[in-house]
C-alpha positions in Angstrom: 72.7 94.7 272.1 74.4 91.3 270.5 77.4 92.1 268.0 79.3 89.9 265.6 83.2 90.7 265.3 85.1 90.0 261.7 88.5 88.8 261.9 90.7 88.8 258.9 93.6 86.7 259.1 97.0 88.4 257.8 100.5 87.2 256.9 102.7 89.9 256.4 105.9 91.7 257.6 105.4 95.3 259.0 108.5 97.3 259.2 107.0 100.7 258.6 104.2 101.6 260.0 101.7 104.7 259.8 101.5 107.7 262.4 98.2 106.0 263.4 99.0 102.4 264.1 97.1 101.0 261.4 98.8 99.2 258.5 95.7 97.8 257.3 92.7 100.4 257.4 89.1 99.2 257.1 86.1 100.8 256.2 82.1 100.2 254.8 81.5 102.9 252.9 77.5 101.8 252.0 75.5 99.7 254.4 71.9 98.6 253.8 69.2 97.0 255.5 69.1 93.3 255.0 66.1 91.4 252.8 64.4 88.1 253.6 65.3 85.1 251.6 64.3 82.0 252.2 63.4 82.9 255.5 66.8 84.1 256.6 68.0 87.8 256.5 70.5 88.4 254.2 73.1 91.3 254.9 74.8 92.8 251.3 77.8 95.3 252.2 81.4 95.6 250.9 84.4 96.0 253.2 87.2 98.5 251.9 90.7 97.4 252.4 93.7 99.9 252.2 97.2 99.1 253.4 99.3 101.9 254.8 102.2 99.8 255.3 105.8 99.8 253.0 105.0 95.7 253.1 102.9 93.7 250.9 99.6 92.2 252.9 98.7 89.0 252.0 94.8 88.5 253.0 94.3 84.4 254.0 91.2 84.6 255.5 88.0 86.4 256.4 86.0 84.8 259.4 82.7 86.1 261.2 82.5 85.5 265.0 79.2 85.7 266.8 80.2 87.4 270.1 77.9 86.0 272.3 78.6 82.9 271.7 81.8 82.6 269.6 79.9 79.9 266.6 81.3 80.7 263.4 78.1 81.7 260.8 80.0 83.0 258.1 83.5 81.7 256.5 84.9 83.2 253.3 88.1 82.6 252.1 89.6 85.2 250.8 93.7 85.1 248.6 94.3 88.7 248.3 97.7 90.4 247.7 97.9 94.0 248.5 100.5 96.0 247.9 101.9 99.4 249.8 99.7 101.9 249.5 97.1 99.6 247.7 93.2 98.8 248.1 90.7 96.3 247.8 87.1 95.2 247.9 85.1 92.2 249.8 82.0 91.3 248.8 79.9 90.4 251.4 76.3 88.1 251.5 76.1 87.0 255.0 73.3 85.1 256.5 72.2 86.8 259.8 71.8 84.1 262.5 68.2 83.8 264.5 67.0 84.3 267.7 67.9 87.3 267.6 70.1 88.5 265.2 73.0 90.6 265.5 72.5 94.7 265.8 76.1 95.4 264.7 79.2 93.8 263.4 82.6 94.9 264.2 85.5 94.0 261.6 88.9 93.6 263.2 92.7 92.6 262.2 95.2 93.5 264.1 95.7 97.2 265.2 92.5 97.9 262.9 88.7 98.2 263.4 85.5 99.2 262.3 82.0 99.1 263.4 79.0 98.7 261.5 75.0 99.0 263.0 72.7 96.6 260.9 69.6 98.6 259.9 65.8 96.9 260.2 65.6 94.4 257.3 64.2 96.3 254.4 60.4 97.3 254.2 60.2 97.9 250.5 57.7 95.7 249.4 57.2 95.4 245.3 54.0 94.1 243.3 54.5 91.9 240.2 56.8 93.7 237.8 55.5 90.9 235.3 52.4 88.5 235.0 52.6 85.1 235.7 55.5 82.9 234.4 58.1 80.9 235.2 60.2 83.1 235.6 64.0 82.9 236.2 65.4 85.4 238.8 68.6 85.3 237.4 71.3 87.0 239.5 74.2 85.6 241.5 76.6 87.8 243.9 79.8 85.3 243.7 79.3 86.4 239.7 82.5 88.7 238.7 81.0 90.4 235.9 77.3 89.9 237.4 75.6 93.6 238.8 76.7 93.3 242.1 80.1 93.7 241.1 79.9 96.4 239.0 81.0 99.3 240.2 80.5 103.1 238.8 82.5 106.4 239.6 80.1 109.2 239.5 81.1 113.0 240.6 84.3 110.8 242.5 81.8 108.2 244.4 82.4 105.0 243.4 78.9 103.6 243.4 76.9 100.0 243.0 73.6 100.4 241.1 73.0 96.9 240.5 73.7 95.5 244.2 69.9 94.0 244.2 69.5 93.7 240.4 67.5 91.0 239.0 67.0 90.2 235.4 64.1 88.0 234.5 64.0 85.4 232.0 60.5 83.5 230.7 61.5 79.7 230.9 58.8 77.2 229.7 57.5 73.8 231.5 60.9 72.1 230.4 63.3 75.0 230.9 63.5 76.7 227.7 63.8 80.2 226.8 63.2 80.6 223.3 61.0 78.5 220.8 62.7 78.1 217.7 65.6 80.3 216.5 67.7 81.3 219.8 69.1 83.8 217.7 65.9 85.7 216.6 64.7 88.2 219.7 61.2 87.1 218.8 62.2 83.5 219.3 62.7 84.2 223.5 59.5 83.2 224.9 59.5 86.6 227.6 60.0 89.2 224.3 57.0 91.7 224.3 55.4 90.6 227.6 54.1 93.5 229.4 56.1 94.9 232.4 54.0 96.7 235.2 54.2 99.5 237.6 55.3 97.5 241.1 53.9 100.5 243.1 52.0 103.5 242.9 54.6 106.4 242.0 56.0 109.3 239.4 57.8 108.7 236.8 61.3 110.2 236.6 62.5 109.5 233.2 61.4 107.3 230.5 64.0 106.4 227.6 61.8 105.2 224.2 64.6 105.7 221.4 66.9 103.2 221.6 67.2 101.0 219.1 66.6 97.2 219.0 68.6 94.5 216.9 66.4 91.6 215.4 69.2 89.1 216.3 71.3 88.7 219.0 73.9 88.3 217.1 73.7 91.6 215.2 73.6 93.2 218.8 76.2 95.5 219.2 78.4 96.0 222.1 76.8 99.2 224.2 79.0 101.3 226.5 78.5 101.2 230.3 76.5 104.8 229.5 74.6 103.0 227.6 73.9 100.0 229.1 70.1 100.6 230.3 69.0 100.4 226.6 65.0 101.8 226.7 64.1 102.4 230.5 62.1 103.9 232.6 63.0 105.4 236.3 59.7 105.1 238.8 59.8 106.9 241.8 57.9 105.3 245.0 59.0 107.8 248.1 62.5 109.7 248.9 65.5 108.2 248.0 63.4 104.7 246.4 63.8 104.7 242.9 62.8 101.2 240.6 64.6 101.1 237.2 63.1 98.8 235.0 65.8 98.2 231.4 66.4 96.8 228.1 62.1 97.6 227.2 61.2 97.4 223.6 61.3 100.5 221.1 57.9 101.8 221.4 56.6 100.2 223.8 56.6 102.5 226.6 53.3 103.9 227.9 54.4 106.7 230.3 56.3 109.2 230.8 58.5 111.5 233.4 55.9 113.6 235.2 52.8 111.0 235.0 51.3 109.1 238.1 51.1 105.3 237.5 49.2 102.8 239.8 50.1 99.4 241.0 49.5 97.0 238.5 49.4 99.3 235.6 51.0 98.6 232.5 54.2 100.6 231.3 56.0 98.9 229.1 57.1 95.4 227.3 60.4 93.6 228.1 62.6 94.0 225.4 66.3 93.5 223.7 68.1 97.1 224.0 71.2 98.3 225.6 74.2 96.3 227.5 72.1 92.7 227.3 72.8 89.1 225.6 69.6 88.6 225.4 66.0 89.4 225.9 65.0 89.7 229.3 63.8 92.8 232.1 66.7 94.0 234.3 64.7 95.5 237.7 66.7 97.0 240.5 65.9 100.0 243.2 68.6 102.9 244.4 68.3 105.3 246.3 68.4 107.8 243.9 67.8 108.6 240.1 70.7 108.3 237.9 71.0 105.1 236.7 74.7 104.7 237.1 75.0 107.2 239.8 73.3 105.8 243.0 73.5 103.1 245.1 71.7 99.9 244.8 68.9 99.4 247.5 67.3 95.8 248.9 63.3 95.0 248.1 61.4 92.2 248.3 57.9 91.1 246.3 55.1 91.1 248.0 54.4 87.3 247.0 55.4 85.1 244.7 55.4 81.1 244.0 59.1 79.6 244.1 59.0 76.5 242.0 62.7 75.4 242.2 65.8 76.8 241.0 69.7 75.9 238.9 71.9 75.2 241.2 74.2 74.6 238.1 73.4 77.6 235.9 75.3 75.7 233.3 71.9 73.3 233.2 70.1 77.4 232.2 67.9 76.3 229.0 69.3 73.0 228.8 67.4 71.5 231.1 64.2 71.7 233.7 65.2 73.3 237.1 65.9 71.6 240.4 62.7 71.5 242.8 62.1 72.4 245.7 62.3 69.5 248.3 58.9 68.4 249.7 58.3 70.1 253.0 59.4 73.7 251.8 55.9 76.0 251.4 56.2 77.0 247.6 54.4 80.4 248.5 55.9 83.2 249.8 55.7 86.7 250.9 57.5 89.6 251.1 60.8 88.0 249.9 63.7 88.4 247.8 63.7 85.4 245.4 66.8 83.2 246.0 69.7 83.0 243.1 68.6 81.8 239.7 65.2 81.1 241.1 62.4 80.1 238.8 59.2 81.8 240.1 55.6 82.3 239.2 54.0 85.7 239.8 50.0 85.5 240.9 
């Protein structure tokens, strides 16, 4: 079995410590399986902080060993202050190394030390939720106020729904998401297109009353309760759960009890809810409360990458970045890669 080992480097004075030993107590509280981007698995996890200590713990740095052979394959710096008694949260997207990736990492600093096992990158494998394109897979984890930062306390579990979350924006040849008046939600080229069933499955719950502001402008400001707008909740097998939000008023075809096949049309993307502007907000959990589950890894089943923003300030300004010549454009059974622009076959 090869490990990893996380060191996180501390400066601090410790004059009181716990019972235990451990000033500094680490824990994962929700590990998932890591998804194929780019040809790389991807691990997505969050490593709980909590200092015991009457000091104040400054965090400097957060390094990730390969103990095999001690190279360095992930390198985050990290400016944390915690306080006595305090917690904190650190996000976590690290790149597995090959040949053959680690089966476990083991997060250390000082007196303190966890151990987490890696599951089998994920086999949840999605059809189109959307016909043809481009597409921009909009989504970036270093985002603060992006989905997978958003946490949700539920029944005393703080959760992440949106770990995996993707919302998809219709670009045209130049870059463009709307023709004509930005403003007007009929203006965004992706408004009404139909949004399909990824998978054979049930349907949990469908939402069709909320309503839907002509302008973006007009839009009010929806409470996190709120913040699905019209949706509907597809179950695919125990504990896999695809949300599709923000569909148009009307527009959904199902509803909670009915089969659906692969392919099939449900809804069309729409402006409603907790959105700036039109677009289809897909994620999986692992179970069916919108804000009360966790957030799950998938992957498409295949998909054309055509480039991506590497500036998302350049985001309807301007065309995206391609690929560089000897990447293959087609793939399969991955995760698109931040702010992607794809086309679905």
């Amino acid at each position: 079995m090869r490990s990893a080992f996380l060191i996180l480097s501390t400066a601090f004075l410790i004059t009181n410590l716990p019972a235990n030993g451990q000033s500094l107590q680490l824990s994962v509280p929700f590990i998932s399986s890591p998804v194929n981007i780019k040809d790389s698995l991807t691990l997505y996890y969050e490593l709980c902080l909590t200092n015991h200590s009457t000091d104040t713990i400054r965090l400097d740095t957060l390094t990730i060993l390969d103990a095999t052979n001690k190279t360095v394959f992930h390198r985050k710096p990290q400016a944390a202050l915690l306080l006595p008694g305090d917690s904190a949260i650190v996000f976590i997207e690290l790149t597995l190394p090959h040949d053959p990736p680690p089966t476990s990492l083991t997060m250390v600093t000082l007196a303190s030390s966890t151990t987490i096992t890696i599951p089998p990158p994920t086999t949840i494998t999605l059809g189109n939720p959307l016909r043809q394109g481009p597409w921009c897979a909009v989504y970036l984890p270093s985002w603060e106020t992006g989905h997978r930062r958003k946490r949700f306390t539920r029944d005393g579990i703080t959760r992440i729904p949106g770990r995996f979350a993707i919302d998809f924006i219709r670009l045209d040849q130049q870059g463009k998401y709307t023709s004509g008046n930005s403003d007007s939600v009929t203006s965004w080229l992706g408004y009404g297109a139909d949004v399909l069933a990824v998978a054979d499955g049930s349907v949990v719950a469908a939402l069709d009353t909320f309503p839907e502001s002509p302008t973006l402008s007009g839009h009010p400001r929806w409470p996190p309760e709120k913040a699905t707008g019209n949706y509907i909740c597809l179950q695919l097998r125990a504990n896999e759960f695809v949300f599709y939000e923000h569909l148009k008023p009307g527009s959904i075809k199902v509803k909670a009890g009915q089969r659906v096949k692969k392919g099939e049309p449900i809804a069309t993307l729409g402006f409603t809810g907790q959105s700036t502007g039109p677009h289809l907000h897909l994620h999986m959990a692992n179970g069916p409360s919108p804000l009360g589950s966790e957030g799950i890894p998938f992957v498409f089943e295949n998909f054309k990458l055509l480039g991506s923003y590497d500036n998302f300030g350049d985001f309807g300004r301007s065309r995206w970045s391609p690929l560089p010549d000897q990447f293959v454009p087609e793939r399969r059974r991955e995760r698109p890669p931040p702010n992607a622009v794809i086309v679905f076959p």
